[in-house]
C-alpha distance (Angstrom), angle and dihedral (degrees) to the residues before:
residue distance angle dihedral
X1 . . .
X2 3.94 . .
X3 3.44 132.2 .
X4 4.17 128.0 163.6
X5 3.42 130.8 175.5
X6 3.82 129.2 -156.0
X7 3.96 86.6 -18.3
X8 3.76 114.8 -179.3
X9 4.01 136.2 171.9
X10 3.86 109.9 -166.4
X11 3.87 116.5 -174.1
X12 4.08 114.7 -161.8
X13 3.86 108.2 -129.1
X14 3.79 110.8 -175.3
X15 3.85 111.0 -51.1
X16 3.92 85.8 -23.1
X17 4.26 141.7 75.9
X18 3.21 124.1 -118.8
X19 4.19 112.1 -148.7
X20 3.35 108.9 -150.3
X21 3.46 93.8 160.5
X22 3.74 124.2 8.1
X23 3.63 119.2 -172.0
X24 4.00 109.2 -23.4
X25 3.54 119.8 -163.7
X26 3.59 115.1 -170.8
X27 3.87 140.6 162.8
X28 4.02 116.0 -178.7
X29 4.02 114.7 173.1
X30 3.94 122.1 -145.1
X31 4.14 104.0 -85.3
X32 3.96 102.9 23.3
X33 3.84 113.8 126.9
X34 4.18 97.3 -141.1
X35 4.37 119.5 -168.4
X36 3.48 105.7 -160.6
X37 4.51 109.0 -158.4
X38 2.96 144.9 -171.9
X39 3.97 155.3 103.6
X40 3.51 126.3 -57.1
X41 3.76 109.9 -77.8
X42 3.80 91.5 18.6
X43 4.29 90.6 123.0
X44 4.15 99.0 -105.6
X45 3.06 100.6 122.2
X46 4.12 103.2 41.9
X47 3.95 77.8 50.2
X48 3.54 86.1 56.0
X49 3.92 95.5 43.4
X50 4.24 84.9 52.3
X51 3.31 100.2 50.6
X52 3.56 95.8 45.7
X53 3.90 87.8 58.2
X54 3.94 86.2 -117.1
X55 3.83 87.9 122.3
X56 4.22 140.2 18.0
X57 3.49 115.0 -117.4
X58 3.88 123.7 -127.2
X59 3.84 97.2 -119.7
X60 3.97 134.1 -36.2
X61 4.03 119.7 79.1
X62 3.38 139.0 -100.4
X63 4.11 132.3 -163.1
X64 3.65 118.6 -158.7
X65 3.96 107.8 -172.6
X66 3.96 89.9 -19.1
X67 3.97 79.6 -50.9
X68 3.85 110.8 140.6
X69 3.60 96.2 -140.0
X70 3.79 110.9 178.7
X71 3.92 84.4 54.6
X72 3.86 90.5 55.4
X73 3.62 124.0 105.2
X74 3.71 125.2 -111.0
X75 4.08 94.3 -111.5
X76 4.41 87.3 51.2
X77 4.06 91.2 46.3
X78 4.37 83.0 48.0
X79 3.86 78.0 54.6
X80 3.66 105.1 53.6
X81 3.79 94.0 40.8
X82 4.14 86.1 60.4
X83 3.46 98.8 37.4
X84 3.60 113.3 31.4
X85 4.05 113.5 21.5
X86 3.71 126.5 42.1
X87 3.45 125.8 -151.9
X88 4.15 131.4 -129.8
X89 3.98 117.7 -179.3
X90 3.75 131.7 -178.3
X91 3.94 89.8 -119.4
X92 3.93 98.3 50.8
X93 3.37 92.1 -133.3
X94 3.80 90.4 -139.5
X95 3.98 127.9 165.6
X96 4.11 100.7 -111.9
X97 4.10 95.1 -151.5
X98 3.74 93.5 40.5
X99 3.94 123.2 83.8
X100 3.53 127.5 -113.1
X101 4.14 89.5 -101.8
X102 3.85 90.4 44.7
X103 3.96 82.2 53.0
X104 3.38 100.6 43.3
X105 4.34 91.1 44.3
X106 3.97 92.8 50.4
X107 4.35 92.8 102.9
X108 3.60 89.1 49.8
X109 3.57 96.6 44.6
X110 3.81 82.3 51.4
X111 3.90 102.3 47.1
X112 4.04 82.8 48.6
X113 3.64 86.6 -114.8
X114 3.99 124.6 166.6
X115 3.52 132.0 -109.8
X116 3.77 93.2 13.7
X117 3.70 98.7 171.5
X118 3.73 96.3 46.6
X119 4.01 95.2 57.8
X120 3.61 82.3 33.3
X121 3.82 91.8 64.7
X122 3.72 95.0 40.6
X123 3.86 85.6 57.0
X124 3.74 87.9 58.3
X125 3.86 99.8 42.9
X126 4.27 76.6 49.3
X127 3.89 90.2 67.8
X128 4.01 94.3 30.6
X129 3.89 103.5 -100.0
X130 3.86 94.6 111.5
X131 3.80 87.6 124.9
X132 4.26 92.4 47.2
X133 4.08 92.8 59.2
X134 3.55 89.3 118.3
X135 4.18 104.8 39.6
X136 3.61 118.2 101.5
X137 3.38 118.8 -128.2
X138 3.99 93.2 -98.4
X139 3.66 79.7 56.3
X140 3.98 103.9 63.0
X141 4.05 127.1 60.1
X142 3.88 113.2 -98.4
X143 3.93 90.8 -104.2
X144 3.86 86.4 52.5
X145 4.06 91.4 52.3
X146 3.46 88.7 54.9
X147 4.19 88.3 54.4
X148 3.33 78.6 57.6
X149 3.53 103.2 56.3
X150 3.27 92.3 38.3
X151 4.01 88.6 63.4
X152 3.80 91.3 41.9
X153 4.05 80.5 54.9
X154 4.44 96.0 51.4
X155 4.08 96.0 31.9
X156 3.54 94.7 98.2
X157 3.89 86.4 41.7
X158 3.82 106.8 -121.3
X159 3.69 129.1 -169.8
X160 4.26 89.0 -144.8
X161 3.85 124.3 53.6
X162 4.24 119.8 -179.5
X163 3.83 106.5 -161.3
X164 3.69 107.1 -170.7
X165 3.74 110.6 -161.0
X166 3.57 95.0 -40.9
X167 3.54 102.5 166.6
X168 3.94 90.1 49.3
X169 3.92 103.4 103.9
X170 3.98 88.7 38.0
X171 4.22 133.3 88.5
X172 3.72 117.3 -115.8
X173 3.77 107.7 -100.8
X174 4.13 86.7 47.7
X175 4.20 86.4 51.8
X176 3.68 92.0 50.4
X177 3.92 91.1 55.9
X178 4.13 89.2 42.4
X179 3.81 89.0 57.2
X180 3.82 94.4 40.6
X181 3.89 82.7 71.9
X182 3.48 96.7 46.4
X183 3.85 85.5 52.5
X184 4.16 79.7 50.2
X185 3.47 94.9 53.1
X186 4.21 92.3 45.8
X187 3.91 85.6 49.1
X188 3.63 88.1 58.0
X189 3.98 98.1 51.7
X190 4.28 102.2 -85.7
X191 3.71 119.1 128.5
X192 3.60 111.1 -133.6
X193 3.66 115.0 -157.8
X194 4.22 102.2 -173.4
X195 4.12 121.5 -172.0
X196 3.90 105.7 -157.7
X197 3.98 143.2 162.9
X198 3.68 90.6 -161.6
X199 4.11 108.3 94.7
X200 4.02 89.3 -165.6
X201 4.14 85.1 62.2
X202 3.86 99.2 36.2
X203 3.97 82.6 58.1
X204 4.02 91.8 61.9
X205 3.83 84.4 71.4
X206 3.35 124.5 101.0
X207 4.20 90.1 -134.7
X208 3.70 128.8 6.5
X209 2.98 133.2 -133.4
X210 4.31 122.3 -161.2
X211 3.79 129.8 -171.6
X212 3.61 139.3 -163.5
X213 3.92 127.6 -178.9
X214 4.19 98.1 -13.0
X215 3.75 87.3 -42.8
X216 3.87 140.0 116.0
X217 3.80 99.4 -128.5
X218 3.45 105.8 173.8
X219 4.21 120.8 13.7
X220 4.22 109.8 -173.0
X221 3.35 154.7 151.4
X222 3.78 120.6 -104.7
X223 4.13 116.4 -121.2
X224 3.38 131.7 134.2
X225 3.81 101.8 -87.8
X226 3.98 90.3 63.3
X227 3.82 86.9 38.5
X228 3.99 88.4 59.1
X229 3.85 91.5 45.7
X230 4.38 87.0 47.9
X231 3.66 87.3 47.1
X232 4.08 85.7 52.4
X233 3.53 99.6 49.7
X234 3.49 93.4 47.5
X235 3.75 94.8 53.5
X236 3.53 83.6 46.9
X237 3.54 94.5 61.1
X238 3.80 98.4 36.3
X239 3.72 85.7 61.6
X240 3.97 97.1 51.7
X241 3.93 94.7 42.9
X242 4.47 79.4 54.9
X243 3.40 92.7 39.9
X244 4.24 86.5 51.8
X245 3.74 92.5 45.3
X246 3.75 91.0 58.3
X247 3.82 96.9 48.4
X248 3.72 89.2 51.8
C-alpha cells in the first residue's frame, strides 16, 4: 500500500535546515496495523502528515497504491485524502455547534456525495454512538468525541487510517476502549497506521516502528519478546522521571 524511498521534509530556520525527516524508507502492505514512536522531535508525525498527502515532501518518493504521489497535483492529493485515508488526531478536531452526524457527514458533504447523513449514521452506530447522533461535541465525554472522530475518519470507507496520538488527551481505561475499535476496524480489513509517545499503545501494533532525529531507528515485528523488552524500558524510564521529581 505504501512505499517511500529516501523521503525527506527540510524546513529553513534562519540561516539553517531543519531535518524533520531525512531519508525515509518505508514499505507498509495492505492490512498491517503499523505504531510509529518515538520522542518529541524524532519526525513521526511530519511522516505521518506526508504520507497522508497533508504535506509535499522536500525530495525522495513515495507510491501510494502504485500512485506516484509527490508527482500528483494538489486537486488529486485533495482526492486521496477524502476518498482513500481517514484521519484520527489527539485534539478531535470536531465542529463545537455541529452534531455528532453533521460531524461525522462533513467528507461526504465535501466529495458531493449522496445520502450523507444516512452513511453518516451508520458510521456512528459502527463505533457505538448510534444513540449520540444528535449531541454536540460539548455534549459527549472526551473518549466519546474521539468515537466520533473516529467515524468521521471510516464514513467514506477507506482502506488507510493515520491516528496521530489519539489517545493523548484521554485517561487509560477510556484509551484502551478507543484502541479496541481501532483493533475493530483492522479486524474488518482497514490498515491502521498510529503515531504515538505512549509505549503501552505502540505495543497494540502488530510491528513498530521507532524514530530518532528524521530517521527510522528501529523497524520490527511485534511479539512478546520485544513486548517484554518495551515493557522494560518503560519501567525504566518511569522510575528515573520519579526518581527526578523527588530530587527536585
Amino acid at each position: 500500500m505504501i512505499r517511500t524511498h529516501q523521503l525527506s521534509r527540510l524546513y529553513p530556520m534562519g540561516d539553517s535546515v531543519v531535518r524533520a525527516l531525512d531519508g525515509v524508507d518505508l514499505f507498509i502492505g495492505r492490512g498491517e496495523f503499523v505504531s510509529v514512536t518515538g520522542p518529541s522531535g524524532s519526525g513521526k508525525s511530519t511522516l505521518m502528515h506526508l504520507l497522508g498527502c497533508l504535506e509535499r515532501p522536500t525530495s525522495g518518493t513515495y507510491e501510494f497504491e502504485g500512485r506516484l504521489v509527490h508527482r500528483m497535483t494538489d486537486r488529486q492529493l485533495a482526492a486521496i485524502r477524502n476518498r482513500d485515508i481517514g484521519f484520527v488526531f489527539q485534539t478531535f478536531n470536531l465542529i463545537n455547534r455541529t452534531s455528532a452526524l453533521d460531524n461525522v457527514a462533513v467528507p461526504l458533504i465535501y466529495g458531493r456525495k449522496r445520502n450523507a447523513r444516512a452513511a453518516a449514521r451508520s458510521a456512528l452506530e459502527k463505533v457505538g454512538l448510534g444513540n449520540r447522533v444528535r449531541h454536540n461535541p460539548g455534549e459527549l465525554s472526551g473518549g466519546e468525541r474521539q468515537r466520533v472522530a473516529i467515524a468521521r475518519a471510516i464514513v467514506n470507507n477507506p482502506g488507510l487510517i493515520f491516528a496521530d496520538e489519539p489517545t493523548g488527551n484521554l485517561d487509560s481505561q477510556t484509551g484502551e476502549q478507543i484502541i479496541d475499535v481501532f483493533h475493530s476496524l483492522h479486524a474488518g480489513g482497514v490498515t491502521i497506521v498510529l503515531v504515538t509517545h505512549e509505549m503501552e499503545v505502540a505495543m497494540q501494533a502488530q510491528r513498530i516502528i521507532r524514530m530518532k532525529d528524521g530517521r527510522i531507528v528501529e523497524d520490527r515485528v511485534m511479539d512478546d519478546a520485544l513486548r517484554g523488552e518495551l515493557r522494560q524500558l518503560g519501567e525504566q524510564a518511569s522510575g528515573a522521571a520519579t526518581l527526578g521529581s523527588r530530587v527536585g
